[in-house]
Structures are given as C-alpha cells and as structure tokens.
C-alpha positions in Angstrom: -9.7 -5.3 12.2 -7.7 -4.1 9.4 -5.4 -7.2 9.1 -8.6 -9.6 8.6 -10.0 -7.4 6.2 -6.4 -7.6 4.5 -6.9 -11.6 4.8 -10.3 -11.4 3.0 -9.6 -9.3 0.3 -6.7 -11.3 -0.8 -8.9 -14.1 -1.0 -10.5 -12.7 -3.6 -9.5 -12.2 -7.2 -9.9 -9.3 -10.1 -11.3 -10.0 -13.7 -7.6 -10.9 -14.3 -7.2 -13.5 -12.0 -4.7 -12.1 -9.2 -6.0 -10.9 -5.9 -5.9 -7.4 -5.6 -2.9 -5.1 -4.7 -3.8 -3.9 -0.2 -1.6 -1.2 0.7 -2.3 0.0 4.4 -2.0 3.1 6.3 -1.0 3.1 9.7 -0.3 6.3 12.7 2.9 4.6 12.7 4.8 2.3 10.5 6.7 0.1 13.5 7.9 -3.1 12.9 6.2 -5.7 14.7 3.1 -4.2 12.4 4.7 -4.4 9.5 5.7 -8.0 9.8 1.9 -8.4 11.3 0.7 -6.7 7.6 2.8 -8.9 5.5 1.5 -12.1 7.5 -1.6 -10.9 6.7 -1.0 -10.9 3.0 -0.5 -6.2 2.6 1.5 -5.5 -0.3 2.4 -2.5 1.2 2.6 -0.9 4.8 3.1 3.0 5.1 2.7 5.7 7.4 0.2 7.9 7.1 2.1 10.9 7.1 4.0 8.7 4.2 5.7 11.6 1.8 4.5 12.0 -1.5 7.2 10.8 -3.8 7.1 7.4 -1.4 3.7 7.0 -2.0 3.8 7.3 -5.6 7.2 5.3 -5.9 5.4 2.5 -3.7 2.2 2.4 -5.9 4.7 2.2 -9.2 6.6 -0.4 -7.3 3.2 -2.2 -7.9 2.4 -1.1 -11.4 -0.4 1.1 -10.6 0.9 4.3 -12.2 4.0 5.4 -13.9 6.0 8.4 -12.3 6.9 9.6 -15.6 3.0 11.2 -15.6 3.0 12.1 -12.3 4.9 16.1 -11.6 5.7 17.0 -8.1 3.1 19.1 -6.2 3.5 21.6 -2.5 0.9 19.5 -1.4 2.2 18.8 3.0 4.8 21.8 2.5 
C-alpha cells in the first residue's frame, strides 16, 4: 500500500544524502490518514482535489520550487 511504499522510499537516499521529499495524494485528506502518513515518514498529505496555490505553496514549503516563477493559471475553474 501506499504508506509502505512511503516507508521504503524514505529509506533510501538522493546523491545528496537526504531521503527524498513523499508528498501523497489521497480522495480525502481525514485525519486519522494523515497522522497514519506522517507515521509513515510523508512530508506531505493532500487531497487530491488540493487547489493550486496549496500545492505549489506546499512543494515551496519543501524547497522544490519558488512561487516567485510560478503565475497563476484557470486551470479547475
């Protein structure tokens, strides 16, 4: 299931050392699943019908982009 392969990949490490960044998607972002997710070692737990600017705030949150080169789309309106 998801959460194992969460467990496995953070057992792992990039070039740099540190185990990569898991973000996971879920049909519902409830509670009991998110605690579940950061057991399992997620970085991040979002819906999957997660708004844009979350998304992108969350993957900045984490240092894999910067919002200054990102411009809002009408991509879901």
């Amino acid at each position: 299931d998801a959460l194992q392969v969460c467990r496995a990949a953070k057992q792992t490490h990039q070039a740099n050392g540190q185990p990569p960044m898991v973000m996971m998607f879920a049909p519902s972002a409830g509670s009991m699943d998110r605690i579940k997710a950061g057991l399992a070692g997620c970085d991040a737990y979002l819906s999957r019908s997660v708004a844009e600017a979350e998304f992108y705030k969350t993957l900045a949150q984490h240092r894999l982009v910067d919002l200054d080169g990102f411009e809002k789309t009408n991509v879901g309106f």
